[in-house]
C-alpha positions in Angstrom: 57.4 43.6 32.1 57.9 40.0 31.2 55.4 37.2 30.3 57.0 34.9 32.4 55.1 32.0 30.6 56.2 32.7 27.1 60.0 32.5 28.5 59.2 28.8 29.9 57.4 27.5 27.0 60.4 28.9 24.8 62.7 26.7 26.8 60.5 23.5 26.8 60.2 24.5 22.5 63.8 24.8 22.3 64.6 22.1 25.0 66.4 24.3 27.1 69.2 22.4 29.4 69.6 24.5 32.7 73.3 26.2 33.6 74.7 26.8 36.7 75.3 30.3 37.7 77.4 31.3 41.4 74.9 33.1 43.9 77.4 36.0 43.6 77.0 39.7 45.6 75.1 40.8 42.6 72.5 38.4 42.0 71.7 38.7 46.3 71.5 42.6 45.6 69.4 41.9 42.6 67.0 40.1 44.8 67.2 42.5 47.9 63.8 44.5 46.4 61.5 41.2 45.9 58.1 40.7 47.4 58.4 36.8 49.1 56.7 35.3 51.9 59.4 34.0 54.1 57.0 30.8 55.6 57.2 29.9 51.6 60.7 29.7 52.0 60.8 28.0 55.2 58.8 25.4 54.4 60.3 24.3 51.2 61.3 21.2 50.1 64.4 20.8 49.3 63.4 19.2 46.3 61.9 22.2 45.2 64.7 24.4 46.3 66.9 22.8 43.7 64.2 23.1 41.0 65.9 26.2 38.7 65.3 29.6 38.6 64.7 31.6 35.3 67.3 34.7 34.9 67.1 37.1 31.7 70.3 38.7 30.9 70.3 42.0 31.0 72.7 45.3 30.2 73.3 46.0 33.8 73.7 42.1 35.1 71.3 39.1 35.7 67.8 39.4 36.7 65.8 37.0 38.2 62.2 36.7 36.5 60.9 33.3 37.9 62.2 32.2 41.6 62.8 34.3 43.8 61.2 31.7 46.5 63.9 29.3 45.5 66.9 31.0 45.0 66.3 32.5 48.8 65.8 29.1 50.2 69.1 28.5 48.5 70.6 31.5 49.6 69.5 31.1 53.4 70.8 27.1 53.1 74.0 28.9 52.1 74.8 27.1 48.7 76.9 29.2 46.6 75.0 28.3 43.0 72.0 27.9 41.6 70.7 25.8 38.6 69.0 28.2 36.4 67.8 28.7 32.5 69.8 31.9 31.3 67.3 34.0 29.1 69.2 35.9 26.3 68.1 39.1 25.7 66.7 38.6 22.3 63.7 36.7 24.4 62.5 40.2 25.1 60.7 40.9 21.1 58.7 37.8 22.1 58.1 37.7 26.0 57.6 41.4 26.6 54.2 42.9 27.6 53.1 46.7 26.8 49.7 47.8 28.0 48.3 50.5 25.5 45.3 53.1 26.3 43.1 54.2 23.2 43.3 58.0 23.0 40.1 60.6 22.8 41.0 61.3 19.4 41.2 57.4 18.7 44.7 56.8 18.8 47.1 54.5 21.0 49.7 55.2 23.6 52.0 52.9 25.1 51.7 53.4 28.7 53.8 50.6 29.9 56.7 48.3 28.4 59.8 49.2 26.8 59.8 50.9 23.3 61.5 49.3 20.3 64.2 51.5 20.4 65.0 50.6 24.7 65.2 46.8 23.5 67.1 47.2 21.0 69.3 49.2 23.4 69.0 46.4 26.1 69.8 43.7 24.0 73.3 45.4 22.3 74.3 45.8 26.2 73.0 42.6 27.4 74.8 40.7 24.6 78.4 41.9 26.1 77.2 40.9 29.5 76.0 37.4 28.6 79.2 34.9 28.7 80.1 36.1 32.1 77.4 34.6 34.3 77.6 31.2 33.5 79.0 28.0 33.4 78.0 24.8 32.2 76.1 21.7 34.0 78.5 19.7 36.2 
């Protein structure tokens, strides 16, 4: 899990300029799973729509974190990019939550989150991945 917050306020701190990235098979596949209300979507101002989405890059591709409303609107307009802030992996030692549970014999257990070792892991992967997915503002 992500705190979603802690991503945006590191991109207002370090005065993050969005990237465009192509609405590719992937990134629709990626997005396939996602919870949304469709009349959300239907109802959206363009304006809005063109607001961008928050990806994080990851070892296996991009994943959308913030957006999903938007980038579908996009996706159902058929545009074939989407403005987005690109999330390096490294984001994950500050933005990750772990929920912990206190033990009978006092101690703590991680019960949700990745472990060090997992982002560590993540972030080695992720780093070859991270060049490919984006392109700079037209």
């Amino acid at each position: 899990m992500i705190n979603i917050s802690k991503c945006w306020d590191e991109i207002e701190r370090e005065g993050g300029r969005p990237q465009i990235t192509s609405i590719n098979e992937g990134v629709k596949q990626n997005i396939a799973s996602y919870d949304f209300d469709q009349s959300v979507v239907d109802t959206m101002s363009v304006t809005r729509r063109d607001e961008p989405v928050l990806f994080i890059v990851a070892g296996d591709g991009v994943h959308l974190i913030d957006g999903a409303h938007r980038l579908r609107r996009r996706i159902q307009d058929g545009l074939s990019d989407v403005r987005c802030y690109l999330m390096v992996p490294t984001v994950l030692w500050d933005a990750r939550v772990i929920m912990v549970r206190q033990m009978p014999d006092g101690g703590w257990q991680q019960e949700v989150g990745m472990s060090e070792e997992d982002i560590d892991q993540e972030i080695r992967a992720a780093e070859d991945n991270r060049q490919s997915y984006v392109r700079p503002l037209r």
